[in-house]
N, C-alpha and C positions, 0 to 999 in steps of 0.2 A: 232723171235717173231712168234707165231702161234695164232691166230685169229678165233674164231667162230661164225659164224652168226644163230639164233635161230628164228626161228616163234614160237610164244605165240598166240592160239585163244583158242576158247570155243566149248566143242562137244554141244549138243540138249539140252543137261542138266546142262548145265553152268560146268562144269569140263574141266581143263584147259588142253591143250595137246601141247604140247613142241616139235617142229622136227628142228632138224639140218638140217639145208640148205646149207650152205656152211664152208669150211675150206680151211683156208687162211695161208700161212707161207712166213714169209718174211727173208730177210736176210740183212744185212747191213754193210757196212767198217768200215775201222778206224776213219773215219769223219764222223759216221750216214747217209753216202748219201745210196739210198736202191739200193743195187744190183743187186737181186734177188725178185719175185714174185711169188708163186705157187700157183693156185686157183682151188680147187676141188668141181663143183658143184654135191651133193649127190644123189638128185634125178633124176637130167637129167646123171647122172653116164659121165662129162665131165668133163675136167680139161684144165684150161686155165697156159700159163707157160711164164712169161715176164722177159729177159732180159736187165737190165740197162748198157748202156755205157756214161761215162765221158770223155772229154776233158781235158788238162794238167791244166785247171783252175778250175776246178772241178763242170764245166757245163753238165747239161746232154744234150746229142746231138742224143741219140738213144734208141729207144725201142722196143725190137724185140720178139714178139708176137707168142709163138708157140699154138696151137689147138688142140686138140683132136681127133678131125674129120682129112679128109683124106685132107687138105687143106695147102696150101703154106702159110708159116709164116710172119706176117703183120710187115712192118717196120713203126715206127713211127720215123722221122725226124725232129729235132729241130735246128734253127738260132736261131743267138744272134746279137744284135747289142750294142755295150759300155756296155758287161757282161751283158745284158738285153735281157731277152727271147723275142724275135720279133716275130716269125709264127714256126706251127708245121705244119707237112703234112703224110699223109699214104693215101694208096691207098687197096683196094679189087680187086678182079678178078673174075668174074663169066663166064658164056658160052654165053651171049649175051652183055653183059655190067659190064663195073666194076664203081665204086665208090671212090670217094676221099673227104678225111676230111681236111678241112683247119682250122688253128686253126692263128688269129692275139691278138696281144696283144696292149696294150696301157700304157703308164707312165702318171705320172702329173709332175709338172712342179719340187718338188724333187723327183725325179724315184720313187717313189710309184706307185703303181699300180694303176689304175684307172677303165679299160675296158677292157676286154676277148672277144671274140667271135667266134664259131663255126659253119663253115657250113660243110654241110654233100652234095656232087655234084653226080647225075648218069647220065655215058656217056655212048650213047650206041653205041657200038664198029662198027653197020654197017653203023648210019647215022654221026656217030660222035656229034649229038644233046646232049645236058648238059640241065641236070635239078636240079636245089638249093631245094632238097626235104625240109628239116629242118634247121634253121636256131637258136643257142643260143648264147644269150649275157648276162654276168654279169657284175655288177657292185661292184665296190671295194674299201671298205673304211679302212684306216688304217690294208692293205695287208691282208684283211679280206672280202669274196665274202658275198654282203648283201641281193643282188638280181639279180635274174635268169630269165630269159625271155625263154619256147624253145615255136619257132614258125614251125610250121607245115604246108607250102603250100597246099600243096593236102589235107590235113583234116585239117582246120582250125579249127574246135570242138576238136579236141585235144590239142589246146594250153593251154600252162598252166605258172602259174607267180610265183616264191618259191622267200621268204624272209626272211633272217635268222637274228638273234639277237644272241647275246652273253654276256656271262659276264667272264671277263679278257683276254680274247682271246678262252676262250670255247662254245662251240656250246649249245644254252640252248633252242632254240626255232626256229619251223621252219613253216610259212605256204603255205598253197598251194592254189593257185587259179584260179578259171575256167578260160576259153576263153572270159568268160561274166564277168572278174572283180569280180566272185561270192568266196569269201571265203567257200572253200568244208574241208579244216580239218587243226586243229593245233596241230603238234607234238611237246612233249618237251621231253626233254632229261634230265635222273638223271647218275649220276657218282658214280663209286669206285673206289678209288684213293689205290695205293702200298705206299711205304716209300717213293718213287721216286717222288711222286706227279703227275705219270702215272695212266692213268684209266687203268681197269682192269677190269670193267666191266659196259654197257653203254645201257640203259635201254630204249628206244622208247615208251614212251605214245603218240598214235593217238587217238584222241577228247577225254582225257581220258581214255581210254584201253592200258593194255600193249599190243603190237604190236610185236618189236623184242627188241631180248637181246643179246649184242658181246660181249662176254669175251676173253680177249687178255692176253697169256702166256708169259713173258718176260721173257728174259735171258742176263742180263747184263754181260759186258765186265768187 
């Protein structure tokens, strides 16, 4: 499957200009799990390249992140507890301090999902001091994220609260809100559906404007 991401705005004179921002190909097995990830951003002329690895139960337990830039490849690690994703973890490396994402998870009471969270931690390598830069949590209703909390330590003016809605399990509305509780924009999303009842094309209205456009190339098995 090959994927493109579009920016839609307007020049001085209200005429529309169209730029490809990124192209995305994926790859997938015999069971739909994704194997492969190839991500070409056009204008920073980078390309991001992610390998998927599965366990005999056909859990994913590894993700291994190659870069463009002259940088060692980031391992993302995944636990399971009773076939249930439990925490994910990667780590960064830089010349004074590296970084680590911790990723827990949460069930209800029938293993549905409930609660996600993500924190983002920087060590710095000579005093050993840790600091929880950013912090997200989602919440999860019928295996479906309704709402996203990322909280920002150091600049608390960048927090921001996103709530989504759906109709049948499709992503149809999203909004976004300030540090202040303040509703700043609501995007909705239209669809074009193949025979498959795959989108194939996935339209982003921001406060009423078209915004981005992904049209997705499938090649069925």
């Amino acid at each position: 499957m090959t994927e493109y991401s579009i920016q839609a705005k307007q020049d001085s004179i209200g005429n529309r200009i169209m730029d490809t921002l990124v192209k995305t190909k994926k790859t997938y097995n015999s069971l739909d799990k994704i194997i492969s990830r190839y991500q070409y951003n056009i204008f920073a002329d980078e390309n991001i390249d992610i390998e998927f690895t599965y366990d005999n139960e056909n859990n994913l337990i590894k993700e291994t992140v190659g870069l463009s830039k002259d940088t060692e490849p980031i391992t993302v690690s995944y636990t399971y507890k009773n076939s249930k994703l439990k925490s994910s973890q990667s780590e960064s490396e830089y010349n004074d301090f590296y970084t680590k994402q911790v990723g827990n998870y949460k069930y209800g009471f029938f293993g549905n999902s409930k609660e996600s969270t993500l924190s983002q931690i920087f060590i710095d390598k000579e005093t050993n001091d840790t600091i929880t830069n950013t912090f997200e949590i989602s919440d999860f209703k019928t295996e479906l994220v309704t709402k996203t909390k990322h909280i920002d330590y150091l600049k608390p003016e960048r927090n921001i609260t996103l709530e989504y809605e759906y109709d049948c399990g499709t992503l149809t509305e999203m909004r976004k809100y300030n540090h202040k509780d303040s509703l700043i924009s609501t995007t909705k999303y239209e669809y074009e559906l193949d025979d498959n009842q795959n989108w194939i094309t996935k339209n982003s209205f921001e406060n009423g404007n078209l915004t981005y456009i992904k049209t997705r190339i499938i090649n069925y098995k």
